[in-house]
N, C-alpha and C positions, 0 to 999 in steps of 0.2 A: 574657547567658546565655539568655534569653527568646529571644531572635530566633533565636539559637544552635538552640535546641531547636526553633524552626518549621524552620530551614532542614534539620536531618535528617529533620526529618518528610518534607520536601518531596523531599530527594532519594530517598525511596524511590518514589514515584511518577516516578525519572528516571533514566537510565541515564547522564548526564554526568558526568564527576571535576571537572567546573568548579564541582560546588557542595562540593570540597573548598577552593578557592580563597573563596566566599561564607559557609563557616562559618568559614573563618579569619579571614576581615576583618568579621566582624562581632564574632567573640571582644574585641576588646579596643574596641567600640565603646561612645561615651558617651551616644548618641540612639540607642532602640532604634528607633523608628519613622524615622525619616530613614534608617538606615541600610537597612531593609526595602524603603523607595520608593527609594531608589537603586540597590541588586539586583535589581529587579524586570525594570529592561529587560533586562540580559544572560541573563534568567533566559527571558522569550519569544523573543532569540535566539537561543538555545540550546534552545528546547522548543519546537518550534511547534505540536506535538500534545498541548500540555498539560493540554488539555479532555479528550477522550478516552483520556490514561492517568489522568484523575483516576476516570472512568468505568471503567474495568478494574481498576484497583485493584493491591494485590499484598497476597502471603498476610501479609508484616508491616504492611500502612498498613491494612488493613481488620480492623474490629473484633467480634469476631463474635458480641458483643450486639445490636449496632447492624445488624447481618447477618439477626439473627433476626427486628429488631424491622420491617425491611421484610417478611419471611416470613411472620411472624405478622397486617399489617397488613392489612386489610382495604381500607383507604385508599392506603396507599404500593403494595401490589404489584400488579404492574402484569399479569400474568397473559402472553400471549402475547405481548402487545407488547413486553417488553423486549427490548433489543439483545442479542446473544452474549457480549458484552463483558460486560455486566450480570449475566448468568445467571453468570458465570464468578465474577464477583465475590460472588456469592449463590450460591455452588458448587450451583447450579442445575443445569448442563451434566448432561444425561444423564438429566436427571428430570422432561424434558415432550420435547412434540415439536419437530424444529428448528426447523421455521419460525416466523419471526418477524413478525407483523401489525402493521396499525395498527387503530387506536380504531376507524375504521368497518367494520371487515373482523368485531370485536369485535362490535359492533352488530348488523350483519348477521347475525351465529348467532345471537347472545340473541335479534332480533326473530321469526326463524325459529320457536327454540324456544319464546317464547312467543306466537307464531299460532297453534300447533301441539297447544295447549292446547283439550281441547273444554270447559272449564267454566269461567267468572270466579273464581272459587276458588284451581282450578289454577293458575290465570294468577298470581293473587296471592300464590301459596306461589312458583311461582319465581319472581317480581319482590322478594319479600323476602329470600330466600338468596343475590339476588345481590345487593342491597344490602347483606347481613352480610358481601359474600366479594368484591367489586368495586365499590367507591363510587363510583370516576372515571366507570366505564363505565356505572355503574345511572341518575345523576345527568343523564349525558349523554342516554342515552333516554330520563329522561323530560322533560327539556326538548326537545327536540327533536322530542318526538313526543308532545307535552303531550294534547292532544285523547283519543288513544287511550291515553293510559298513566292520566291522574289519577283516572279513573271507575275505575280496578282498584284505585289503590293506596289513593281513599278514597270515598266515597260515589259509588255506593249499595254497591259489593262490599268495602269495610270492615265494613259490618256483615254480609253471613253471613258473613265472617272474624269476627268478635268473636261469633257467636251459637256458632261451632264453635272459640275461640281454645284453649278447654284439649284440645280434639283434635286439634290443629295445629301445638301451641307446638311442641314439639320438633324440626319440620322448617321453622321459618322461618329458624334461623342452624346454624354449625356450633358442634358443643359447647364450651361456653365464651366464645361471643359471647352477652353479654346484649343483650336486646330491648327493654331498658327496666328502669325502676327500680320495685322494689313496694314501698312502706311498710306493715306490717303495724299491726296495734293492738296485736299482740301484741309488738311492738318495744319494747324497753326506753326508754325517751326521753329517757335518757343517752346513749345509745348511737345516737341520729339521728342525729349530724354524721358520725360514722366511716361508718354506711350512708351515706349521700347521696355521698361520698367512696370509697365503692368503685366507682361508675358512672363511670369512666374513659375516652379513649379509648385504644387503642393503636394507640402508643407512649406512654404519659401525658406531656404539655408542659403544663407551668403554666401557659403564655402561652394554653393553649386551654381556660380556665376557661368552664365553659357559661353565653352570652347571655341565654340563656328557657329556658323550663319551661314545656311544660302540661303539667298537672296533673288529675286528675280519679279519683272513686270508685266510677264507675262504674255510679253508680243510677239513671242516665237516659238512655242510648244512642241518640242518634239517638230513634227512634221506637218503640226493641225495649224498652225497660223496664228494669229492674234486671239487667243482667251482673255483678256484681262483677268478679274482678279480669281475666274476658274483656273486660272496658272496653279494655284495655290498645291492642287496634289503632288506637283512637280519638288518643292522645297521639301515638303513635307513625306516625301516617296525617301529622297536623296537621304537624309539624314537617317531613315532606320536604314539604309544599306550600309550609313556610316558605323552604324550603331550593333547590326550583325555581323559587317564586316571586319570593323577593327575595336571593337569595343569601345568606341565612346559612349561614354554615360547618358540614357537617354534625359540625364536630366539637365544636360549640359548643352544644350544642341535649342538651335533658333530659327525654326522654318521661318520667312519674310515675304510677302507680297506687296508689291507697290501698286496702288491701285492711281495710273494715271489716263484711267478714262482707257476707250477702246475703239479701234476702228472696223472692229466686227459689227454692220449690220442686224447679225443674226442676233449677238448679243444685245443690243441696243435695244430691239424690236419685242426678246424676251421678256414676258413681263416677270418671270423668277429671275430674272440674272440681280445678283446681288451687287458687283460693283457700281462706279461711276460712270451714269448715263449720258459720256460726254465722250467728244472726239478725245484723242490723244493728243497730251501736250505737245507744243513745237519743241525744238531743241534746246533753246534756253531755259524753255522752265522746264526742261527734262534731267538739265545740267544740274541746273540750278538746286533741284528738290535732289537731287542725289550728293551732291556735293553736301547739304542738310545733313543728309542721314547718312553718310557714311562720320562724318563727324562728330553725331550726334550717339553714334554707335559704338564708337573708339574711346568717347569722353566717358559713358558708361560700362563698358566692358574693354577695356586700354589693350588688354593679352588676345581679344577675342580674332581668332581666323572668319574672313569672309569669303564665300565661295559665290560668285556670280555662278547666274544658270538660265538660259533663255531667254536672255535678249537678245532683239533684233541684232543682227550681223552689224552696220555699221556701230552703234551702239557699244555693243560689244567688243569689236577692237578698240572702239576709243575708250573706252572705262578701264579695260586692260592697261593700256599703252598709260592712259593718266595716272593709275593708281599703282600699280606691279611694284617701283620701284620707290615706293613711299609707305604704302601699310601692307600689313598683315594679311596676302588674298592672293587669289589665282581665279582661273575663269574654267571651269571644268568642260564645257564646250571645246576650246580652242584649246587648250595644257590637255585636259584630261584625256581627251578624243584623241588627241595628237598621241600621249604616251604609249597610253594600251594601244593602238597601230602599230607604235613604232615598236615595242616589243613582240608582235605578232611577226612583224614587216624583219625584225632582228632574226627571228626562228627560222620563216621562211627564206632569206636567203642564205642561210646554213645548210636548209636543207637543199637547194640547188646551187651550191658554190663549185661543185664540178661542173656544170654545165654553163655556168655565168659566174664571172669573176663578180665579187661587190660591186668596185666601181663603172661596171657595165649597164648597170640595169639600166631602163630606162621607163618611168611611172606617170604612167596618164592616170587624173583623176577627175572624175563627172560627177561638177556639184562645185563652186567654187564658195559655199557664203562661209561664216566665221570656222564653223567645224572642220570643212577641206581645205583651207589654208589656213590653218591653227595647223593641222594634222603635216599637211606638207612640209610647212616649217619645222618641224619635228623632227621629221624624218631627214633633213637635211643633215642634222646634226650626227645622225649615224656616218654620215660619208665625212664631215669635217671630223669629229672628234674619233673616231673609229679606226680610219682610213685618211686623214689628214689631207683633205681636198680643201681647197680654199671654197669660199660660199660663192663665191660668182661660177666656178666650177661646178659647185652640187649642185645649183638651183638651174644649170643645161640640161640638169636629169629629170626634171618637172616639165611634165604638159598639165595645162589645164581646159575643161571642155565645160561650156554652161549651157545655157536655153537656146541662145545665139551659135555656137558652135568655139571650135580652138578659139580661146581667148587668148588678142595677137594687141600689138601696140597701136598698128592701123586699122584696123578692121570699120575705124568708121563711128562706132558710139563712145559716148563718154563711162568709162571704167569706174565703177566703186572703185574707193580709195584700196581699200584691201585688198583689189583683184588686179593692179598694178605690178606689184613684186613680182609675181609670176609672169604677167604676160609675155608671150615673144614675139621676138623682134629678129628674129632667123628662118620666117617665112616666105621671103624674098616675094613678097605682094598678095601670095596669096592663101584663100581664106578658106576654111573648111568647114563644112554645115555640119551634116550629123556626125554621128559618133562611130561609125562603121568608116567611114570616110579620114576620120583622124587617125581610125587604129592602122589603117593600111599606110596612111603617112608616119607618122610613130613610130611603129611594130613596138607597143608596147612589151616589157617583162613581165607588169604588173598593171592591174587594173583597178582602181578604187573608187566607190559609189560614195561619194554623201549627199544625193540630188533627192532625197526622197523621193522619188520616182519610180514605184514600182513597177519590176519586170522588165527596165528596159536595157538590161544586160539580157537580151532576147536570145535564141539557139542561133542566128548568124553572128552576132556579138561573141558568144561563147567559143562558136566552133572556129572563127577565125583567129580567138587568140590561141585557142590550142593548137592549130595549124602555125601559126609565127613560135610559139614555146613548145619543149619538150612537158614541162610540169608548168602551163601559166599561174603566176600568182591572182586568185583570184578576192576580192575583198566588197561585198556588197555591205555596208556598211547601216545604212539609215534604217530607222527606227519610226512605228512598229513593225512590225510584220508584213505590213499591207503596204508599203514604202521600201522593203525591201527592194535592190534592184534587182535580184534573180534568186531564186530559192538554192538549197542543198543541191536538193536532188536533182535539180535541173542542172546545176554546173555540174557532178558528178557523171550525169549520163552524158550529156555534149562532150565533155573531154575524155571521156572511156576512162572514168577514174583518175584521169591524171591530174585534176586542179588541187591548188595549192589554197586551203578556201578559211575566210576567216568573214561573219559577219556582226551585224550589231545587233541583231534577235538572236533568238534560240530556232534554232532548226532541229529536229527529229534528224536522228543516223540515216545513211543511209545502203543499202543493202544490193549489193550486186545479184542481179535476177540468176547467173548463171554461174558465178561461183560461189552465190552464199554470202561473201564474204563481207564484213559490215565498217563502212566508212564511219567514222564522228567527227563532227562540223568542230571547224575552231571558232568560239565566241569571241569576240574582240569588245566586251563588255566592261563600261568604264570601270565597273564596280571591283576589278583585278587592280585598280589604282587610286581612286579617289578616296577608300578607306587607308590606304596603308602611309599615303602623302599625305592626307590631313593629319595623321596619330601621327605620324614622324613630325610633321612641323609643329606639331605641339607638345611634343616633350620635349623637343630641341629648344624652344620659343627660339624659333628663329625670326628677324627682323622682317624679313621679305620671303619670298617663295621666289624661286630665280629659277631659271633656265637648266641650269646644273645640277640641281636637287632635280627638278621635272625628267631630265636624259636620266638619271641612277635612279627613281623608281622605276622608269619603262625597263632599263639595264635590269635591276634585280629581278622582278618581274621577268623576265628573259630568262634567265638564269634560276629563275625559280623550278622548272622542273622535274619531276623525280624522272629517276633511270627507266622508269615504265610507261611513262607519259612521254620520252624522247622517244623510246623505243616505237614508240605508235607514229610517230610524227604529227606529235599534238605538236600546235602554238601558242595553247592556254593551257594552264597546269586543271586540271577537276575544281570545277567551282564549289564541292565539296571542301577542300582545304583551303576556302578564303580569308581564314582567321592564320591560318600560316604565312601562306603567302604575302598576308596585310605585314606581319611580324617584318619579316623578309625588306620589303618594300620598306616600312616605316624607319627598319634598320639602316638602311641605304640613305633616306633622306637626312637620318640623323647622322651620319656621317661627313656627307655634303653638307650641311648648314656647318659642321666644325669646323671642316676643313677652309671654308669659304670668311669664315670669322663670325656667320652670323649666330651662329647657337648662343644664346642667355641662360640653359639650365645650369647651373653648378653642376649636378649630380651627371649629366650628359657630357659636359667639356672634361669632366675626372674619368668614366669610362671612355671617351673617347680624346686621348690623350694626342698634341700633333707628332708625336714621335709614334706612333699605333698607327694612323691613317692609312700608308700604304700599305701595310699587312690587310686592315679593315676590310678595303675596298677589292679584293681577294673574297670577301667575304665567308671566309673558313678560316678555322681557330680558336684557340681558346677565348681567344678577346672577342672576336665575332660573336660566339656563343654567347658572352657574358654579356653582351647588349640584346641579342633576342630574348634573353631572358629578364633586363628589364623590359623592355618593351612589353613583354607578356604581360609580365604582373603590372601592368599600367590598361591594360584590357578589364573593361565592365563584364561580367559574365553574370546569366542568368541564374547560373548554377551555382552561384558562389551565395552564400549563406552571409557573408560579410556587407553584399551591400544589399541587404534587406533587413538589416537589424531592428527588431520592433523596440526590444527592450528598452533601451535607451529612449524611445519614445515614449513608455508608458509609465515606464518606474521614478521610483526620486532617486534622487543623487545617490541614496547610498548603494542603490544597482549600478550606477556606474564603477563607485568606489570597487565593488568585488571583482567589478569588469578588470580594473585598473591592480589592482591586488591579489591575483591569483593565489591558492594556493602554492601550486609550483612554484612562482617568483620570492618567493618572504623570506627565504632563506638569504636571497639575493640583493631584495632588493634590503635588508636589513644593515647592507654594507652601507650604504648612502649612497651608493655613484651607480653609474650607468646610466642606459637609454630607458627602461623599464622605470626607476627612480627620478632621473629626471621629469618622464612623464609625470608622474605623481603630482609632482612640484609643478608643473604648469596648468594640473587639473587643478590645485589646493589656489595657488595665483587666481585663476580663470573665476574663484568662487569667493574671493575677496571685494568687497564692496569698496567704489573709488570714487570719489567726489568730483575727478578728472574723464569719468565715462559716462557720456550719452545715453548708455545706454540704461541706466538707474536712471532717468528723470526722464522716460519715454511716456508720455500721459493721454498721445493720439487715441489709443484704443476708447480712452472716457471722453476725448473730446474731439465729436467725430465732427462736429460743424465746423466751416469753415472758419467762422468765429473763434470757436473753440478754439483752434488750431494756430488761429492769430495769438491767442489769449496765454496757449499754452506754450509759445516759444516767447512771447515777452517774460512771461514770470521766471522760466531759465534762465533768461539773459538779463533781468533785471530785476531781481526779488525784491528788493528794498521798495520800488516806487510803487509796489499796489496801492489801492487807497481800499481797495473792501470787495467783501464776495457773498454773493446771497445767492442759498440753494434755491434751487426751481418751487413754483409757487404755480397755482391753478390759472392765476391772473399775469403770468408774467410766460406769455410761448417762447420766446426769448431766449431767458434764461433754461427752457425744458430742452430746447434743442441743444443746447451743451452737455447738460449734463443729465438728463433725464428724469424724470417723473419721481421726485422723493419728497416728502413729508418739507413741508416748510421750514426755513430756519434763514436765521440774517445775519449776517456778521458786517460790524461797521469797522473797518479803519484807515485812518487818514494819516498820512505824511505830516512827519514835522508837527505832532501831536500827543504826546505821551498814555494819553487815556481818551476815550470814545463810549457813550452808553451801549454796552451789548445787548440785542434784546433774540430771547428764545418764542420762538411763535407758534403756536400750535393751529392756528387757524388763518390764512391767508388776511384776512378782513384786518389783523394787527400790524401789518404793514403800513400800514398809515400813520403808526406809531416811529414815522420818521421824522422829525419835524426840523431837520436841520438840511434835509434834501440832497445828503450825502450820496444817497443808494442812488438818487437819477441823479444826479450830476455826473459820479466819479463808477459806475458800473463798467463801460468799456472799460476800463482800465485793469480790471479783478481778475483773481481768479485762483485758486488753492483756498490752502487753510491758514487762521493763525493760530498760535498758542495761545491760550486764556487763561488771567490769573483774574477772582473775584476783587471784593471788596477786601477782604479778610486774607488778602493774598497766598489764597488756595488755589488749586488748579482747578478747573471747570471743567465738568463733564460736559459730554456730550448728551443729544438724545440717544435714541436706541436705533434706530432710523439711520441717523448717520455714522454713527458707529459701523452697524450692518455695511453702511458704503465703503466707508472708508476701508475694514479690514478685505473686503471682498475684493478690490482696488489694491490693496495694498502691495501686489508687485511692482503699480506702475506709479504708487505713491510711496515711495519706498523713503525720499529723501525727507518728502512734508510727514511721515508717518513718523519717522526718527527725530526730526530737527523743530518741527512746526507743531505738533500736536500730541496732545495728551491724555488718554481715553481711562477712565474711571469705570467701576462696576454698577455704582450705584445710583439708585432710578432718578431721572431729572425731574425737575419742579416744570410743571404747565406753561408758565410765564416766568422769566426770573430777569431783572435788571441787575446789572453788574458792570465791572469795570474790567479791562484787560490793558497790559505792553507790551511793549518787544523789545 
């Protein structure tokens, strides 16, 4: 009967009478599936356009939820490019224009229109409305056109989007596409798991339970200061870099803002700022509501990675230091920043290891909050695990400079907790103000900016550390542009070309006036590590994110360079190949989590075997290769046909079935074994009705009131105790709100009662015709249908009315359609009394 009911499916998708001959021979078959693969060849003799009528569709094989839910998608529709066939099937026809494009024809207008743009702003309002209204297309520009798309979508022009995000919000999606998820304080924290679970994609598929999360509250942006919940572009920037950079599925990924009030003024005073018009909570209920939703996050999504992002610095190491060594997260601030440093920091002392031994260097860095001692600490691990210095050793090699001057142990004020580790205590009393003053005491090797502080690696800054270095490494780090501590071209001319220069924007080349010749800035851009260590820790599932995964993505990431990019003396490979490099990187990490015990993939602990390991981490070989090449194929690409399949959305079951049953396979899969066959058998399972699954006796969608909803998990859980159910009636608002606006009708039954007078009502006013006061007594209690046998112990129709409901209903009454109810052809009587059991 199964097969039975695929092959009508199928023949509506086919104008042959030959699949009246295939439902007949399969009627009295004992293998459902044998008989499927055996009709299958006369079925492409007979159809040889069978792809393309599955693509057209017809008004009964297409579903027109499933119609909507390409309409409504942002992801699935496909906008000009679909085919006619397509449009027709999305009764499209007639409601765009004919012509039909492809993807680059697509490209071409968006690039147009946003060239066309005079502000970075602008540019970045439409690059987000087409990511809420075309994901295939937005995704595909900005890989392809990485260089010019990622400075709009995040640093530096994330933040004046986040400094104007409550002036903007409303035109980055169309109404009703959320931008992200807010958690308030004022959120009830019972009520966390149902929020976190409203951020859906559409079409909602369980199978696209979100990967990562960052997460962040917005007290620290970039360089701008407290945003509250205009932080939001921040989460929301991160995850399409994740998304271009390593292929995470954009439907996987959970931007987060916590909206816990804000100490911005300027905010408060706005009358558009859309968060909470309140100070910021003190630290217990700052604890408090995070400690909520990180649990509340884990119980809903168990596998899911969280990536902290812009909290305040104290904040910040304490959320690290709580959570690192218990879930699923890392802090891309403090880990991320640190990495990409430390692999830049890895390049440049290669490239002057003739003139300074490694363990010589000596690195001042200006700017102490979470990012420059995240980064510090980083970098330490080069000299312990590299060079094998013990840590009290490497951390002789750290100065640190803040607003105050050398941060010493004496110096007189009280230390944030994080600015401790570092301080010294080997400046025999005395204390040092600016920063010109530290470098002559120092003589740094290397110079690194996170103070936001633009410019103030100034030309005596510069020219004195070229004077102490033959090549000084130079690293102006923070973010945007205008935070920079000294530009390209400035440290290239102060040092007559000789710095060694890596920062956190994008700098233009730059060009020697008298030889011509043309420098290129090294980027020290987290996005060389944040894609490739998220995609690694989540193919691995590895337990935690540690310390030693965080060193082997900066290591790979190091080692990532081609022979032409050495040859330059780049310290970043071309942000051009970040989709490789992400590979590289995420290989690396997935190795470290083996190696360490934490990996959970089966399919990851088989290629990465512990007798493989030391070869692995060589990172060349066969076995190397055969892990970037899972990796790859675990990358979302826009260009990929496979994760944009409509069909399966529009068609019935028996377009999957062809999906499923290739020609080419039949031969094969006729043996009964394999992966091809098996699948079969878990589609033909999958399409078995089970008296043990939930998901047959799902009746939410009919019963959308709260009541309803009460009404419809008693009747699952306790069918027997209904006592009676009565359709919605003009006089009873009630009962409308459950179940909607239908033609009157009453059904009485009571427990521990064998018969009850049934009465059919065609007019509200015969409700009165209750006289036993069944219907208000025992109504909470209702809800379904029963079976009805008359006097004459005949089965009783229905009206025509609820017939209409019932069958229309009938996926989500699937069980009462089969079990409870009995529907006849023939017309009902106006009024009829009778008797029913059960």
């Amino acid at each position: 009967m199964l097969i039975r009911n695929f092959a009508c499916r199928m023949r509506r998708n086919t104008r042959d009478v030959y699949w009246l001959q295939v439902i007949n021979s399969c009627h009295t078959s004992e293998n459902t599936i044998k008989n499927f693969v055996d009709i299958m060849p006369q079925f492409y003799a007979n159809n040889s356009s069978s792809s393309s009528s599955l693509e057209s569709g017809s008004k009964n094989g297409t579903n027109d939820s499933k119609i909507e839910n390409v309409m409504r998608s942002s992801y699935l529709n496909r906008g000009t490019t679909m085919s006619q066939s397509l449009r027709n099937s999305l009764k499209l026809t007639g409601l765009m224009p004919v012509a039909v494009e492809n993807l680059d024809l697509q490209k071409k207008r968006a690039l147009q229109q946003l060239r066309s743009k005079p502000t970075d702003l602008e540019k970045y309002l439409f690059l987000a409305w087409l990511r809420n209204t075309n994901v295939r297309l937005f995704y595909q520009i900005v890989i392809e056109e990485l260089e010019e798309i990622t400075p709009l979508i995040y640093t530096p022009t994330v933040g004046t989007a986040c400094l104007e995000y409550s002036h903007i919000y409303p035109f980055l999606a169309p109404p009703g596409v959320p931008d992200g998820l807010y958690l308030s304080i004022n959120d009830s924290l019972s009520n966390l798991k149902q929020i976190i679970k409203n951020y859906q994609p559409y079409p909602f598929d369980e199978s696209f339970t979100p990967q990562i999360a960052v997460i962040t509250d917005g007290s620290r942006i970039l360089g701008l200061g407290d945003l509250g919940v205009n932080g939001m572009g921040i989460p929301v920037g991160k995850l399409q870099l994740y998304v271009a950079g390593a292929g995470i599925d954009p439907r996987r990924t959970l931007p987060i803002t916590l909206d816990l009030g804000t100490d911005s003024e300027k905010n408060l005073n706005d009358e558009l700022y859309l968060g909470l018009r309140r100070k910021r909570v003190n630290d217990e209920q700052f604890y408090s509501f995070l400690d909520a939703v990180i649990e509340s996050l884990i119980e809903v999504y168990p596998q899911l990675l969280i990536q902290f992002e812009d909290f305040s610095s104290e904040h910040a190491f304490e959320l690290l230091a709580k959570y690192r060594n218990n879930i699923f997260c890392f802090n891309d601030d403090i880990q991320g920043t640190g990495a990409v440093v430390l692999s830049g920091f890895i390049n440049a002392v290669n490239l002057v290891k003739k003139e300074i031994p490694p363990t010589h260097h000596r690195l001042l860095f200006f700017g102490a909050g979470s990012a420059g001692v995240g980064v510090a600490k980083q970098l330490l691990e080069f000299f312990t695990i590299e060079h094998g210095m013990s840590e009290k050793d490497a951390k002789k090699l750290v100065w640190f400079v803040d607003t105050k001057g050398l941060i010493t142990l004496d110096r007189g004020d009280k230390l944030a907790k994080h600015k401790v580790y570092f301080a010294r205590s080997d400046n025999n009393g005395k204390q040092y103000k600016s920063l010109l003053e530290v470098i002559d005491y120092v003589k740094p090797t290397a110079l690194i900016g996170l103070s936001t502080t633009g410019g103030v690696f100034n030309d005596d800054v510069l020219r004195r550390m070229s004077e102490l270095n033959k090549r000084p490494i130079i690293f102006p780090l923070s973010n945007p542009m205008v935070n920079a501590e000294c530009t390209f071209e400035n440290a290239m001319r102060i040092t007559k070309n000789k710095a060694i220069f890596a920062s956190g924007t994008a700098f233009p080349p730059h060009v020697d006036q008298e030889t011509g010749k043309v420098y290129y800035p090294g980027q020290g851009n987290n996005m060389y590590i944040f894609p490739g260590l998220g995609l690694g820790a989540i193919l691995a599932r590895s337990k935690i994110i540690t310390d030693r995964q965080i060193y082997a993505s900066a290591s790979a990431l190091a080692t990532s360079l081609t022979f032409e990019e050495t040859s330059q003396n780049l310290l970043y490979p071309a942000i051009q190949r970040i989709r490789q490099v992400s590979s590289e990187v995420a290989a690396a990490v997935i190795v470290e989590a083996v190696d360490e015990g934490l990996a959970r993939n089966p399919k990851v602990i088989e290629l990465v075997k512990k007798d493989y390991i030391k070869e692995m981490k060589l990172r060349k070989g066969e076995k190397w290769e055969k892990l970037i090449k899972f990796v790859d194929s675990n990358m979302w690409d826009p260009k990929n046909a496979k994760f944009f399949e409509i069909d399966e959305n529009l068609t019935s079951t028996s377009g999957k079935i062809i999906e499923l049953v290739k020609k080419d396979y039949i031969k094969e899969m006729k043996l009964r074994k394999g992966e091809k066959w098996e699948k079969l058998i878990k589609f033909v399972d999958s399409n078995m009705w089970d008296p043990k699954n939930a998901k047959f006796f799902e009746i939410d969608e009919n019963l959308t009131s709260t009541s309803g909803k009460k009404f419809q998990r008693a009747f699952l859980q306790r069918p027997q105790e209904f006592k009676c159910f009565q359709g919605p009636s003009r006089n009873n608002d009630f009962l409308n709100l459950i179940f909607g606006k239908y033609p009157s009708f009453l059904i009485i039954f009571e427990k521990n009662l064998k018969t009850r007078p049934l009465w059919w009502v065609e007019d509200t006013d015969d409700l009165c015709k209750d006289p036993s006061g069944i219907l208000r007594n025992d109504l909470e209690k209702s809800t379904g249908f029963g079976k009805f046998i008359d006097t004459r112990n005949s089965e009783f129709q229905y009206p025509p009315a609820v017939e209409e409901l019932i069958n229309k209903n009938r996926q989500y009454y699937e069980y009462l359609y089969q079990f409870r109810i009995k529907v006849l052809s023939h017309s009902p009587p106006v009024i009829t009394t009778s008797y029913f059991t059960f």
